[in-house]
N, C-alpha and C positions, 0 to 999 in steps of 0.2 A: 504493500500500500504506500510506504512512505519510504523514500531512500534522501539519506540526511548527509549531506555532502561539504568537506570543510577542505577546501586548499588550505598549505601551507608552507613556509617559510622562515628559514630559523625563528622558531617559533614553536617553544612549548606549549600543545595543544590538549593536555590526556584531561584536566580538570574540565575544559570546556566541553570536549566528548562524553566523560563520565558522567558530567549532569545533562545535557542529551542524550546519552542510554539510559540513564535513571529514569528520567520523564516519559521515554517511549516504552520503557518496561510496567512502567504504571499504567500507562494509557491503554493498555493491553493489545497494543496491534501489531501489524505483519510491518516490519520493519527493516530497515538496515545501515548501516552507519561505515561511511568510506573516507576517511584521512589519508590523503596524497600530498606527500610532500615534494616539493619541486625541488628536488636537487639543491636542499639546503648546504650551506659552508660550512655551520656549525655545527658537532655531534649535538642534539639535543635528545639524547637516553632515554629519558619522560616517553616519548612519542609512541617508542615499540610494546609499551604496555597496554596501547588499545586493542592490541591484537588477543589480547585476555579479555575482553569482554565480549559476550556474545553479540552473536550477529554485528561482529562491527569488522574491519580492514585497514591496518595502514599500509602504505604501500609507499616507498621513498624511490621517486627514479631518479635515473642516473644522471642524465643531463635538463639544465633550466628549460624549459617551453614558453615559462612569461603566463601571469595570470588568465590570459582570454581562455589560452589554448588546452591550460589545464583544468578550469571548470567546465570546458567540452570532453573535456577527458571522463570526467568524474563525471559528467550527465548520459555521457555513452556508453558506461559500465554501468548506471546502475541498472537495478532491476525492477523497479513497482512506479508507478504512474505520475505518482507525485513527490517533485524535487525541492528539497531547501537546502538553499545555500546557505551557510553562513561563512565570515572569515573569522580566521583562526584569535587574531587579536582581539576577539568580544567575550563578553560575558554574559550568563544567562541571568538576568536580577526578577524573573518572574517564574514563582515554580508552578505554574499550570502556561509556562509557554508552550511546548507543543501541544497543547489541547485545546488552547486559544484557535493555532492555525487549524487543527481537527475539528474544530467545531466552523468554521470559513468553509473548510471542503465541506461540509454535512449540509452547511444553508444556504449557498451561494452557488452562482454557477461560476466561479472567480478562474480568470487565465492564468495572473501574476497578481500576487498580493507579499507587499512589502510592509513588513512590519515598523521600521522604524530604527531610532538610533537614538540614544542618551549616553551624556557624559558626567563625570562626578561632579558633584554639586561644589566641595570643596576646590578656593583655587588652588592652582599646581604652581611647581617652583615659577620664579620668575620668566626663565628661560625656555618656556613652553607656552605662554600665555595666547601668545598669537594664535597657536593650534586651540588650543580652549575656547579660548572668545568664538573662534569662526564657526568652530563645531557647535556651540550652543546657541548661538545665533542664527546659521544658516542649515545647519542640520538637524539638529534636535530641535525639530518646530511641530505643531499639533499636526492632528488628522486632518481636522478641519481645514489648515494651512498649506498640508502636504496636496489633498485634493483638488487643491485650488489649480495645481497646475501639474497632476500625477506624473506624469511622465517625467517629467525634469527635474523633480525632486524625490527620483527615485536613486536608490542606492543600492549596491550590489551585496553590501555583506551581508544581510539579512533580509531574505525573502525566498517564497513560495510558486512554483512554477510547475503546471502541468509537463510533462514530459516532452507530452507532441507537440506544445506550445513554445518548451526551449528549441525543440529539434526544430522547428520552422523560422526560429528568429538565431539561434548561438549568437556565441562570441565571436568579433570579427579578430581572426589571426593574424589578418594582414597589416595590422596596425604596429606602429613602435613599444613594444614594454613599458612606457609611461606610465600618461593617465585617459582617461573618457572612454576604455571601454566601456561604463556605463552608461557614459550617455548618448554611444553610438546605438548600445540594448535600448534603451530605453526608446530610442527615437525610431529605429527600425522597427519596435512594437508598435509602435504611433503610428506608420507608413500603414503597416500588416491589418491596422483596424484589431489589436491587440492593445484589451485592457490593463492596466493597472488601479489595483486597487488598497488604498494604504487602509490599516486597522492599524491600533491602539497597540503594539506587540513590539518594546524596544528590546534591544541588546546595548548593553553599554561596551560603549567603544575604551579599549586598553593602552598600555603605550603609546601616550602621547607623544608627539615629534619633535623637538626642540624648535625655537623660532625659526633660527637658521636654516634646517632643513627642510621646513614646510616653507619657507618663502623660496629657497630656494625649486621646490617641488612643484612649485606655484607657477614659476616663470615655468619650466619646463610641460609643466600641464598648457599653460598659456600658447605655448610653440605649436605641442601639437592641435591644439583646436586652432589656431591660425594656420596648420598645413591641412586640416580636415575640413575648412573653408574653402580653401586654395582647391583642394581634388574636389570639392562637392561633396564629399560626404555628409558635410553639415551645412545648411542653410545657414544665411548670416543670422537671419530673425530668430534661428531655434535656440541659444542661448541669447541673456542678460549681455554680455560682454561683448560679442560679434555683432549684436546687433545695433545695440547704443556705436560702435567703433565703425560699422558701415555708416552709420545716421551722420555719423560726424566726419566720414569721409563725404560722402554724397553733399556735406555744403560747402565742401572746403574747408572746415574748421578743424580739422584735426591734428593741421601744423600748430594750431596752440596749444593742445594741449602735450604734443609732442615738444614744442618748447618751455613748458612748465614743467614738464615730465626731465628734461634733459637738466635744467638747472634747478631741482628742487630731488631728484632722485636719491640722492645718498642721506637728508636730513631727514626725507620720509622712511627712506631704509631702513635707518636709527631708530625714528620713533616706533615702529612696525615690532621691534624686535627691543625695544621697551618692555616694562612691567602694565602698562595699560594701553596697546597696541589700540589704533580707531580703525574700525573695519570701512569706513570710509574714505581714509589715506590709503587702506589696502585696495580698495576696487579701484582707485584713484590710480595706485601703483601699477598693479593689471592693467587698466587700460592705458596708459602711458605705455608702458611694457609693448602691449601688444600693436597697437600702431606704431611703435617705433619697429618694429619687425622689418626684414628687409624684403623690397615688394620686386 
């Protein structure tokens, strides 16, 4: 019935598995549980203990594939009709989560349903704030909010997906190892007349990224959705970012903010990567970033 699929990467994964065998052992159903690890660097020991729990599988291959092509991996092996993803850096902070999404299959006729994402309420060291703030701001937002525009505020690490509904839309491989395979899923579901449906069902997000590496992950995310413009993949209008940065190409206006961008870059860098980063100087940052791109 349900095959429970978690990529991973050095990344010790057994507690997050054990408490999804726990919850699928209660719920009483036909189940299975499949941890692949993409050819981690790090020994992490933890990992090969899920092979001790019933109905579960780790399996460590040998060389990287890159996130798209290893959640095609794990939705090709499994075996029963309905898939959830999660990624291996979350936590399960609801103990009737799998029965939440068991009770979605039971009353809904649902294609993709994404649970959600929360982050600890506590702030974190200074030198992570950037990632904190975004995530609780732009990600951990209501149902009601998510709704408002499902598809693009959809995220991959936690959700529910018919089978024949992955198999019709996957992961595109042909992308760079980055970032936006989600939002390449997401928006291929939107072409395919493929629903998404968010419910109330977080995972708290773990290992936070230090400032540095998330801005830094940020521009590089930035790149690719300005080469996924370029090929057509993505419509300018389909994000926030590409489409305000078309608006402001199409008047001519965009050498200003490319010259704001140019002499105010490294003071916004700084403050970004502050103890009280403004997610405002950040989309600021981005869109400067990305019309500075070279055309």
């Amino acid at each position: 019935m349900l095959s429970i699929l978690i990529p991973t990467y050095n990344y010790d994964t057994f507690e997050l598995a054990l408490e999804l065998h726990k919850q699928a052992i209660k719920a009483h159903i036909v189940f299975e549980l499949l941890v692949y690890d993409d050819a981690s660097t790090l020994p992490i020991i933890n990992n090969t203990k899920i092979e001790d729990l019933t109905f579960a599988k780790f399996r460590a291959l040998e060389k990287n594939i890159g996130r798209s092509a290893i959640r095609n991996l794990l939705a090709n092996d499994a075996k029963y009709n309905w898939l959830l993803f999660l990624d291996a850096d979350t936590k399960i902070i609801n103990k009737n989560f799998i029965q939440v999404y068991l009770n979605d299959i039971k009353n809904t006729s649902s294609q993709i349903v994404y649970g959600g994402i929360s982050y600890q309420k506590n702030k974190p060291s200074n030198n992570q704030m950037l990632r904190w703030v975004y995530g609780k701001k732009r990600e951990a937002l209501k149902v009601s909010d998510r709704n408002e525009n499902p598809h693009l505020r959809f995220l991959t690490l936690n959700f529910l997906s018919k089978k024949e509904v992955f198999n019709h839309i996957k992961f595109n491989t042909d992308i760079p190892n980055l970032r936006h395979e989600d939002t390449l899923f997401a928006l291929d579901a939107k072409k395919k007349n493929i629903s998404i449906k968010h419910i109330n069902n977080p995972v708290l997000h773990l290992g936070l990224e230090s400032s540095v590496v998330f801005l830094k992950k940020s521009e590089e995310a930035t790149n690719v959705l300005y080469s996924f413009v370029k090929q057509k993949l993505v419509k300018p209008k389909d994000t926030a970012l590409s489409r305000f940065a078309n608006l402001l190409t199409k008047y001519k206006l965009h050498f200003i903010i490319i010259l704001i961008y140019s002499v105010l870059k490294n003071p916004i860098k700084k403050q970004l990567l502050s103890n009280s980063p403004s997610l405002i100087l950040f989309d600021f940052y981005r869109l400067g970033y990305y019309l500075s791109l070279p055309k």
